[in-house]
N, C-alpha and C positions, 0 to 999 in steps of 0.2 A: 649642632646639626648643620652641614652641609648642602647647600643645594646645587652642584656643579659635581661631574662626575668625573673621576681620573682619568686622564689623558691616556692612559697606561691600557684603559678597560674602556676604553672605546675607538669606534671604527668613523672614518669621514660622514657616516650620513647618522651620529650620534646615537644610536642604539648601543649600550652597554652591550658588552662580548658575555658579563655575565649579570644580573640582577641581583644587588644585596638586600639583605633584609629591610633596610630603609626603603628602598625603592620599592620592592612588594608590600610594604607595610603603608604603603601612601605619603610618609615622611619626605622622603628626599624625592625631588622632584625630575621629572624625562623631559629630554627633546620636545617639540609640542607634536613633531610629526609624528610620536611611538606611542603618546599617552594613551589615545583610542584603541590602537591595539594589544596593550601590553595589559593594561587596566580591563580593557572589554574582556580580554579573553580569561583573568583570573574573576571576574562577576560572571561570567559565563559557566566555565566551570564547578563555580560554588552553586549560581543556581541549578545547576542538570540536579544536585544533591541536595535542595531545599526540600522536596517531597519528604524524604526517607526523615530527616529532623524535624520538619511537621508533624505527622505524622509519630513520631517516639514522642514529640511537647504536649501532643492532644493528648496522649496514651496515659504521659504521666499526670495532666493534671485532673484527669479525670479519677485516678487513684488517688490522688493526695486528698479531692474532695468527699469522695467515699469514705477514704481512711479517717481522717479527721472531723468527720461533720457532729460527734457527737465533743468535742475536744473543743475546737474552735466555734466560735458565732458562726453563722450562717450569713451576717452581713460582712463580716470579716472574710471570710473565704470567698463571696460574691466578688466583693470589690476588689482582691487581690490577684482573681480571673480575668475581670472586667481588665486591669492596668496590665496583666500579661498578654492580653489580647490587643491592647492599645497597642504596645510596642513592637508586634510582629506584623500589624496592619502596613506600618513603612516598608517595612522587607518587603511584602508582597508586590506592594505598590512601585516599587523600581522596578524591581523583575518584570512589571510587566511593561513599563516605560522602555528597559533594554528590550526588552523581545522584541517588542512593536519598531525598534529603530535596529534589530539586529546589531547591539549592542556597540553602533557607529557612533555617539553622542557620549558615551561616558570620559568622565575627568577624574581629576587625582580627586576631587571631594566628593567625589559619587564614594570613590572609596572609602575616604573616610567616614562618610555620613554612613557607609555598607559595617563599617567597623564601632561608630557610636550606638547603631541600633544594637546592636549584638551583645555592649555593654549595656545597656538599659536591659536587655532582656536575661542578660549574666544576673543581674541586679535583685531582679524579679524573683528568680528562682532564689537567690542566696534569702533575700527577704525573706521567703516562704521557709526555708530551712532555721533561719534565726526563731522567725516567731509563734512556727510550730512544733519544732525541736523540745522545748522544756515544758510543753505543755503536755507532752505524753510520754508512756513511760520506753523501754527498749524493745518494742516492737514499732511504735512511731518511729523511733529514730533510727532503725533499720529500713523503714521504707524508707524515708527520707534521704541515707546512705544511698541506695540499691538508685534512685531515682538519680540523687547528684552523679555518679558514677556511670550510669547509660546516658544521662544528657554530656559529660563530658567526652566520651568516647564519640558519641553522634558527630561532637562538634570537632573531634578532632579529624572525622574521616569527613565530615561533610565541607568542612572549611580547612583542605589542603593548600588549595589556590590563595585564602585570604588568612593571611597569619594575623593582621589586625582584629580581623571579627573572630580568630580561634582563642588567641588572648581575650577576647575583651569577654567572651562566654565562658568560657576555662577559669580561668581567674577568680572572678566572685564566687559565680558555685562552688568553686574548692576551698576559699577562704571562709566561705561560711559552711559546710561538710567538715572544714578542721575547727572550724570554733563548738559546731556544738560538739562533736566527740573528743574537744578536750575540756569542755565546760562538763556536761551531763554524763560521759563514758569517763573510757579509760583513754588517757593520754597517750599510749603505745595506737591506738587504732588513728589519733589525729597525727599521729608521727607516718601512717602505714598509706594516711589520706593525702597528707602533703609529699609524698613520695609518689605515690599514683600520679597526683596532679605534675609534679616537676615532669614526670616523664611522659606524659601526655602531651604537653606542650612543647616537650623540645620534638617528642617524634611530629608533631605538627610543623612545628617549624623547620625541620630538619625535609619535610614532605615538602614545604612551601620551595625552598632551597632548589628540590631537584624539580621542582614545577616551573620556578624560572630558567633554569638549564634546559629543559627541555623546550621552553618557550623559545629561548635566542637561538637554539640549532636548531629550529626549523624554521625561523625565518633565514637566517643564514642561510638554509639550504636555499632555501625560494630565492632569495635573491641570487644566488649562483650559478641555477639553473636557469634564470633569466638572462642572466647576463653572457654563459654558455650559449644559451639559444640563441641571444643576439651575434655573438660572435663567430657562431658555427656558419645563421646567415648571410652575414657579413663576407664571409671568405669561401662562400660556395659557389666557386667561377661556374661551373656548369651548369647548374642554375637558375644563373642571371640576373642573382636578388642583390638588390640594392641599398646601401644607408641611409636614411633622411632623417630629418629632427628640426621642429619647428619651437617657436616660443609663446608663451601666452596668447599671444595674439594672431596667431597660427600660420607665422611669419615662418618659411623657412629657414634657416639659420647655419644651414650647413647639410649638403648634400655628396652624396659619393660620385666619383665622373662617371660609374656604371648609369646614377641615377637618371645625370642628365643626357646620358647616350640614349637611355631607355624614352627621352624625350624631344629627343634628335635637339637639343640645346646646348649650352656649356654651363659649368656648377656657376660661373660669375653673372649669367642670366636670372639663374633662378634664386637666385643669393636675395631677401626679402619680400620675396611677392608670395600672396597667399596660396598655401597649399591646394585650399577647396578650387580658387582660380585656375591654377593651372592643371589638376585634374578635370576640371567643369571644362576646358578647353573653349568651343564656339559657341557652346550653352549655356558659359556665362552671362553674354550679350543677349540671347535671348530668354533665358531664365526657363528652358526646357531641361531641366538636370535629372539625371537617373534615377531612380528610387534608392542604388548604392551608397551615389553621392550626399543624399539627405540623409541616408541611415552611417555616414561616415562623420558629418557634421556633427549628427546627434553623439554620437560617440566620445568626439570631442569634448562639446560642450559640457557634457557627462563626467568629464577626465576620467573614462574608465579605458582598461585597459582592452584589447579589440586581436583577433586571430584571425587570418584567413580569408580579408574582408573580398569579394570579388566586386571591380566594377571596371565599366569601361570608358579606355581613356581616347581621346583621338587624337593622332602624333601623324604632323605632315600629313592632314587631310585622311587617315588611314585609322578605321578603327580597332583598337589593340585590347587585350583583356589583363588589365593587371589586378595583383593579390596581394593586399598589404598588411602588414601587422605591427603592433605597436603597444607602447604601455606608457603612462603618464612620466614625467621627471621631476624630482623635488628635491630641494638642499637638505642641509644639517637641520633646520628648524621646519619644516616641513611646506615648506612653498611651492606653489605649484612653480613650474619654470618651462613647461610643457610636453611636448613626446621624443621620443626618439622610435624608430622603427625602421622596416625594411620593407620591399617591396618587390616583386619577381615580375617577371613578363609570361603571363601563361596562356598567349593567343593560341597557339601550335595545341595543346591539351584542350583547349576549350571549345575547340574548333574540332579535333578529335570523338570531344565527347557529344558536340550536335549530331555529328557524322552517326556514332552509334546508334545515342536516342532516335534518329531518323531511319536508322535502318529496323533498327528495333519494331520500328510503330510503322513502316510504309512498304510496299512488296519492291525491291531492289528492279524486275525485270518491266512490271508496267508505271510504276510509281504511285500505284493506289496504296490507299491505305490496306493495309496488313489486317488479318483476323483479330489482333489485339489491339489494333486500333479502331475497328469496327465493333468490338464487343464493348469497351469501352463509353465511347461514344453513344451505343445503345442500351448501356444502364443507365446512363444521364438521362438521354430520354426518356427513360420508362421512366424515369425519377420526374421529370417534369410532365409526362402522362397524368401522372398520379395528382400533383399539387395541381393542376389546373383540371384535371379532370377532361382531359381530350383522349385523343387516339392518336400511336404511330402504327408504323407498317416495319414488316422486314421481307423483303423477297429474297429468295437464291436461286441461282444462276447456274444451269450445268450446262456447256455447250456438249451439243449431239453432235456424232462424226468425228470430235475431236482426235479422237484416240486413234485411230484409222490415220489421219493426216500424220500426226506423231510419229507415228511407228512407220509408215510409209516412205516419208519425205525429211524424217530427223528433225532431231529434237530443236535446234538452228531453224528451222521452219516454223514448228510448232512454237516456238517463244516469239518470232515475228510474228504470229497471225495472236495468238494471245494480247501481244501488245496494241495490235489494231484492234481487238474485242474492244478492252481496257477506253481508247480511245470513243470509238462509238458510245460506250455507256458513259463517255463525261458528258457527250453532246446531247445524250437523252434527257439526262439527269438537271433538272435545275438546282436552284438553291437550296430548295424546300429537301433536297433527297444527296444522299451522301452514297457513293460505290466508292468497294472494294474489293480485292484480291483474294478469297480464304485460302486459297493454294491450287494445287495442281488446273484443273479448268474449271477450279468454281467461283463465281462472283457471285458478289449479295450486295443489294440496295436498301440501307435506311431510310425509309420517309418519316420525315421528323412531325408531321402533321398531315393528318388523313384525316380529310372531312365526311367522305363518305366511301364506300367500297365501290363504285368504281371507277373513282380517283384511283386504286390500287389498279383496276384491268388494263384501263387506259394507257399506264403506264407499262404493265405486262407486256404488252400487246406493242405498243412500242420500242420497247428491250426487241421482242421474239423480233419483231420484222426486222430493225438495224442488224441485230448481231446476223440474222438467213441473208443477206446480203451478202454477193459475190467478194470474193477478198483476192486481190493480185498482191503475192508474196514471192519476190525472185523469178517473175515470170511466170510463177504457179496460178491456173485459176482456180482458187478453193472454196468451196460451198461447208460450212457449219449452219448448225442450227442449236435452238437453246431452248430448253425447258424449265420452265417456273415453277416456285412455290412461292407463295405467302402464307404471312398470319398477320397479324393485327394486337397492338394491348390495348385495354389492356384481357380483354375477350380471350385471347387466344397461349394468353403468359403473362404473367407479371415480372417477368424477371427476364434476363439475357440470355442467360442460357435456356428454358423455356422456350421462347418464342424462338429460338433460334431453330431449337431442336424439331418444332411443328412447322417452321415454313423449310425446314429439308427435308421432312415426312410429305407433305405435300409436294414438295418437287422430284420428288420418286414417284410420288400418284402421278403427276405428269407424265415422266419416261413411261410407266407402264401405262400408258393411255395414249399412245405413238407418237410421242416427242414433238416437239416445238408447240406444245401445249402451254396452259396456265391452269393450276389448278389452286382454289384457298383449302385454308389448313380445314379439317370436322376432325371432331374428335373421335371418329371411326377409326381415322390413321391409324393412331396408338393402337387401336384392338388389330389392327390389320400387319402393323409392325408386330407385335407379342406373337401374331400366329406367323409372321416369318420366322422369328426367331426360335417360336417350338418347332415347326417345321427345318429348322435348322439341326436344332440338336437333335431328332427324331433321325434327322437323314444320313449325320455321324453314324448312327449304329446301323444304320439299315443293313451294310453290307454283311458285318459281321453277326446278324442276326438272319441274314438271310431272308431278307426281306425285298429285295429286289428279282426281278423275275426279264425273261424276254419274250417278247411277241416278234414273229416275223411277216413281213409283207410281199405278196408277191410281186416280183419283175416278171411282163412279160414280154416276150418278142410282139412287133407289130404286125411281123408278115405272117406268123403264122398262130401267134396265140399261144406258143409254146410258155413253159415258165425257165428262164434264163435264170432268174437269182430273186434272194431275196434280201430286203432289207431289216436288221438286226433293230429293233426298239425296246428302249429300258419302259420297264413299271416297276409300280411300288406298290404292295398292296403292305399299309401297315395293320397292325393287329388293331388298332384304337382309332388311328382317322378315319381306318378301310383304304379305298381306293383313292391314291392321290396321282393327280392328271399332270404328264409331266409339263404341262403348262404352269406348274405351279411347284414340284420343285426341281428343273431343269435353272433357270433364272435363281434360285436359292443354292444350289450345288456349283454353279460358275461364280457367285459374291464370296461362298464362301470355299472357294479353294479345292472343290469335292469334286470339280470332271475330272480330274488326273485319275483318281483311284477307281469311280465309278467308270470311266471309259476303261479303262484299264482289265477292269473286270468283264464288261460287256465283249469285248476285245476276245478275250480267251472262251469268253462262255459260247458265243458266236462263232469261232474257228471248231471248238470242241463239237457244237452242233451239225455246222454243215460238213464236218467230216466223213457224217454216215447220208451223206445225199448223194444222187450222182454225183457222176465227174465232171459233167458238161454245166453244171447248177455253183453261179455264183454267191457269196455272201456278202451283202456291204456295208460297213460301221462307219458310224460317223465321228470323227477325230476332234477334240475339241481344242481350243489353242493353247490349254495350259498342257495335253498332252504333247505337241507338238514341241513345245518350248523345251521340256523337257531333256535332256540329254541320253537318258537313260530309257525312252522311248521304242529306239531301232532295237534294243536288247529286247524289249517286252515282244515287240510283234515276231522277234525271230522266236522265243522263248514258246509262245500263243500258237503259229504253227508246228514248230518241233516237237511239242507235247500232244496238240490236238494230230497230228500228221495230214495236217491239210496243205496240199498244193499251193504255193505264193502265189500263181497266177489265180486261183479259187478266191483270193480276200482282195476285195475292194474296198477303199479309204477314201471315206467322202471326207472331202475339205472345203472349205468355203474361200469365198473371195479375200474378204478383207483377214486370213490366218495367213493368206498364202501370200499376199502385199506383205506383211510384218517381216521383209527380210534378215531386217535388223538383228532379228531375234532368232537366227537361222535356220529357220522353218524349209529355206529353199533348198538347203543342203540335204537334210533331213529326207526331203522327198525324192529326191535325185538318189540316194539310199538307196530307199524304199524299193524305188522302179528298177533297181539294179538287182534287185532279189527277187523280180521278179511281178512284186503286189498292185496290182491296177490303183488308179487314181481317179478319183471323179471330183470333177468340178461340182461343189451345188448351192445352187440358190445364184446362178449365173443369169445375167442381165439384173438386179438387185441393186446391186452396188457401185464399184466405179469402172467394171467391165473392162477394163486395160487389156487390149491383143498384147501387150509387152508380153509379160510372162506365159500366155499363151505360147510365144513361140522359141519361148526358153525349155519349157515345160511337157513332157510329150502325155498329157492325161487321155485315157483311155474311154473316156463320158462324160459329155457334158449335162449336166441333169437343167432343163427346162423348170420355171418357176412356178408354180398353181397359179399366179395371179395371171401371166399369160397366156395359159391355158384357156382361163375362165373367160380373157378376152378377147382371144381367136374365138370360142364357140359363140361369142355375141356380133361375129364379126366385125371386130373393131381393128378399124387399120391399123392401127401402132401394132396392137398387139401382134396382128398376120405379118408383120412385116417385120418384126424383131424374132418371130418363132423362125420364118421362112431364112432369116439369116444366119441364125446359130445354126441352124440346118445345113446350110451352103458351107459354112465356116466349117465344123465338127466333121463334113465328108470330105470336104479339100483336104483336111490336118488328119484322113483317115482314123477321126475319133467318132462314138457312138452318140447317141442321141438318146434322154430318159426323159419323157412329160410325164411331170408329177402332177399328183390330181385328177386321174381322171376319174369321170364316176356316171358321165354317161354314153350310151351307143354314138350317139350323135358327136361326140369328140371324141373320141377313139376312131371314128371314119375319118375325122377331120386332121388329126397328127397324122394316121398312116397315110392320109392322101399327100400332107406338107414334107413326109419322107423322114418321120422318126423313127430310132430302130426299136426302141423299148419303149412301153407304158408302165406305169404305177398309178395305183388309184382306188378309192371301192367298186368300181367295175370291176374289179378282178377280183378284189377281195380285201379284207381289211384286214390289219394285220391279226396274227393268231399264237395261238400256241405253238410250241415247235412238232409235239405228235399231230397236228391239223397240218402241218407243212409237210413231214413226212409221209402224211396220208395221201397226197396228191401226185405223189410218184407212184403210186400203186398202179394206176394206169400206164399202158402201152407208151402212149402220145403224150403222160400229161399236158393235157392241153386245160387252162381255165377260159378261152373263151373260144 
């Protein structure tokens, strides 16, 4: 027996190309570097299949005792149990010593100690077959057959990997299955028994064969593939990875000139000095080194192999991000001799990828943090809400007016005044409170700790006044305002999405409570959103159910009380709310997208109507801006009178201020249309808004409609108010346009407009709006006159 393998069947780093029987049978002896693996991985193997031969050993000796208990003593088969137990007690006992070291510690004598127990336990069994055999007649030695021959087969398939322990179990049992059937039988059955066993043992053996073939071509492959991936690195100019290899002592030893360009150095610089140093750069000296560079160390010291590792190096004062990889090196006998690896420069990628993570988590236009960095941030909190048992806050943020600036002054305007919002709320905001961006003009403030609520207003209250604060943008002077909501955890949500969702219900109770409000979250909201939301879908069908109806209102002249026109108003009467007040779903038909079709409708039902009015009797609808935007608009109102055969100059189109700003959205064209076919235009809800003469005198509108609210404050004689009627007045008869005071409702302002020189009132003085048989009733007279 030989201990040295042929030259012939091996490769430089001494692993046999193929494993002979010697060598898997533990006889002839490995390299020291392959023992561990060559050996681990055939104990490995046999044990995954110790179960299933356990398992058949209990089976059968549980039978053999049954069978034989009136045959044999009872101390006899005790004690014969007792020593086949003895002997499988070792087998267990490594198996579990490999498990626990992942079978990293085994030697060639693990094997064979793996292959002595296996005969002791061959042993055991033939024993039992010798000394139970002649004690009973051929039904004993049938079980005994049946038993030798399922333990052999077990062991043939369970110890493929170990041809030593298949021999050493195979063998006895067979030798003692052919002694008794040629001692006690018939000698053709021990001729039939030692033929079973011959070929039992070589197809074991002949398995163990292809268990070591398959062992050496896969490491063969591994190592290939290592040395491939090394090389591929090695020669990948583009990107920039570099060769290094240090020796035990973690001395460089040899570097590629990419390496040392990667270190603005020369390879004769870095030729001995340590790897960790010249990584570690100025943080050598002071011993502040990356969390990288320790978890690189460790790797080392480990000698395990390492992919991918990131950490950063500083080259000429300049910090750079390199990725290195690498695997341990070891001769023919297995010594360590240290790494070799490669290294890239992946600052440009790494630096890319902050880029994104930053844009990811932060708003690009004001640099707040982003929605998902704010929602983030606000489950932590909830999360430490919760362990400490405190309170935060969440407010939201909608600036009023925004949209009017936007659409006015372009979008280039609106992202500068945005970004001056953005600014104000850092200056508000302390440490204790985190703002951010959620999109279009909504911000929302985290308070990480609320001791009491109104710590919350305080803060509200300071947002509303910073953000109402005048804003110069390009020359522009721009007035916004902002409305609030909060909620509070953990009271108002325990969770992110929760509390998020009740301080924006609450910042809607704001807007509808006239804006630059603060309102906290009740849980009425929720019932109050559910009834928007039925009132939502309610108002989908209304049309097609017919459930929408109109009331008209009188216009009347000033000078003489005549009725000049009326104004067109939608209702709703549904079958189940009854009567809903379009104060309530006008604001629900503009959120969700419903003026286009509902004005639309009013549009033709109103030309249909006043077509059987006089001739001298105007009608006037109010146009909402999603109909205006529309393109397909000018088709409806031509469509509305050609069908109804009402007069264009008959239909008047009230528009408001800030529809008529939104040029962007070509509203202005639109109207310029309009007036060219004839259809009058009215201004309303003028002095309101930002009252710009610009478009006035682009614009040739044929009324200007006067606002209720300075109606109400001319009849208290209040200067502003006489003095802003008296001027739309002077305006509207210079520009040869008419004059409408809405609201009037008593004698005493009605004298007061006709004396300031309005030409039309509206109002319940005259009459509130009605049915349309109640409007055509009032022509029945001469004069219709209503006052």
């Amino acid at each position: 027996m030989t201990n040295r393998v042929s030259p012939r069947t091996s490769r430089p780093d001494g692993l046999p190309e193929t494993l002979s029987l010697g060598v898997l049978m533990g006889f002839t002896r490995l390299p020291g570097g392959h023992v561990e693996f060559v050996h681990g991985q055939q104990l490995r193997a046999a044990d995954r299949m110790l179960g299933l031969y356990t398992a058949l050993a209990a089976i059968s000796v549980f039978l053999i005792n049954v069978r034989f208990q009136g045959y044999v003593p009872i101390w006899v088969l005790a004690l014969w149990t007792l020593f086949l137990v003895g002997v499988h007690i070792p087998s267990f006992r490594m198996r579990q010593k490999h498990v626990a070291s992942d079978y990293s510690s085994v030697t060639r004598a693990a094997l064979l100690r793996h292959g002595l127990w296996s005969f002791l336990q061959g042993c055991a069994w033939a024993a039992a077959i010798l000394a139970m055999g002649r004690e009973t007649g051929p039904a004993g030695m049938v079980t005994l057959w049946t038993i030798a021959c399922c333990l052999m087969a077990a062991t043939a398939m369970t110890c493929q990997s170990t041809p030593l322990s298949a021999a050493g179990l195979i063998l006895p049992i067979s030798a003692g299955a052919i002694w008794m059937m040629g001692e006690h039988a018939d000698p053709m059955l021990a001729a039939v028994g030692a033929t079973y066993a011959i070929l039992l043992l070589a197809a074991s053996l002949r398995q163990a064969h292809l268990f070591g073939v398959q062992l050496t071509t896969s490491k063969m492959l591994a190592e290939k593939r290592e040395v491939v991936s090394l090389l591929l690195k090695e020669h990948d100019v583009e990107a920039a990875d570099a060769l290094w290899q240090i020796d035990a002592a973690r001395r460089l030893t040899g570097v590629s000139p990419s390496f040392a360009r990667m270190l603005g150095t020369t390879c004769e610089a870095l030729e001995g000095r340590s790897i960790l140093q010249v990584l570690a750069g100025p943080a050598w000296e002071t011993g502040a080194f990356d969390p990288a560079l320790h978890e690189l160390a460790e790797r080392l010291k480990q000698r395990a192999p390492f992919s991918d590792l990131v950490l950063p190096v500083v080259v000429n004062e300049e910090q750079r991000w390199w990725q290195i990889s690498a695997s341990p090196r070891t001769d023919d006998k297995g010594v360590f001799h240290g790494f070799r690896g490669v290294g890239s420069d992946i600052t440009v990628q790494k630096e890319a990828a902050e880029r994104i993570a930053q844009m990811a988590r932060f708003d690009m236009l004001t640099g707040l943090p982003n929605r998902l960095h704010l929602t983030e941030e606000l489950s932590l909190t909830i999360t430490q809400v919760s362990q400490w048992h405190t309170r935060c806050g969440f407010i939201m943020i909608d600036l009023d007016r925004f949209k009017s600036v936007n659409d006015t002054l372009g979008h280039l305007i609106g992202d500068q005044l945005l970004a001056q919002v953005a600014e104000r709320l850092r200056k508000v905001c302390s440490p204790n409170e985190l703002c951010g961006r959620l999109g279009g003009d909504e911000f929302a403030v985290l308070v990480r700790d609320v001791g009491e609520q109104l710590y919350i207003d305080r803060l509200a209250a300071e947002i509303i006044k910073a953000v109402s604060q005048p804003y110069l943008v390009n020359g522009h002077t721009l007035f916004v305002g902002a409305s609030v909501g909060s909620a509070l955890a953990p009271n108002d949500g325990r969770d992110a999405e929760t509390l998020m969702r009740n301080a924006d219900l609450a910042m809607y109770r704001a807007k509808e409570a006239g804006r630059g409000k603060h309102q906290h979250y009740t849980p009425s909201m929720h019932a109050d959103a559910e009834e928007r939301r039925t009132l939502e879908i309610a108002l989908r069908d209304a049309l097609a159910r017919d459930e929408l109806y109109l009331l008209f209102q009188p216009i009347v002249s000033a000078s003489d009380g005549r009725v000049s026109g009326f104004e067109a108003l939608a209702r709703w009467l549904h079958p189940e709310l009854g009567q809903v007040s379009p104060s309530r779903f006008i604001p629900v038909a503009e959120d969700a997208r419903l003026m286009g079709p509902i004005g639309n409708w009013v549009l033709r039902s109103a030309c249909r109507e006043a077509a059987t009015w006089p001739e001298d009797v105007r009608v006037s609808v109010n146009v909402s801006p999603e109909q205006l935007y529309d393109p397909a608009f000018l088709e409806t109102v031509v469509a509305a009178l050609a069908h109804s055969g009402l007069p264009a100059n008959r239909l008047e189109l009230e528009v408001t201020e800030s529809v008529f700003l939104r040029e962007g959205m070509g509203a202005g064209q639109l109207l310029e249309k309009l007036m060219k076919l004839g259809v009058c235009l009215a201004l309303d809800d003028f002095g309101t808004g930002y009252s710009s003469l610009g478009y006035l005198s682009r614009t040739r509108f044929s009324t200007i409609k006067i606002d209720r609210s300075f109606v109400e404050g001319a009849a208290r004689n209040q200067r502003e108010s006489l003095a802003i009627v008296r001027a739309v007045v002077a305006m509207a008869q210079g520009l040869d346009m008419e004059t409408t005071a809405e609201g009037v409702e008593t004698e005493g302002e009605f004298d007061l407009l006709r004396a300031l020189g309005c030409t039309n009132v509206q109002g319940y003085y005259f009459g509130r709006p009605m049915p349309a048989a109640d409007a055509r009733a009032l022509f029945g007279s001469a004069d219709s006159q209503v006052a």
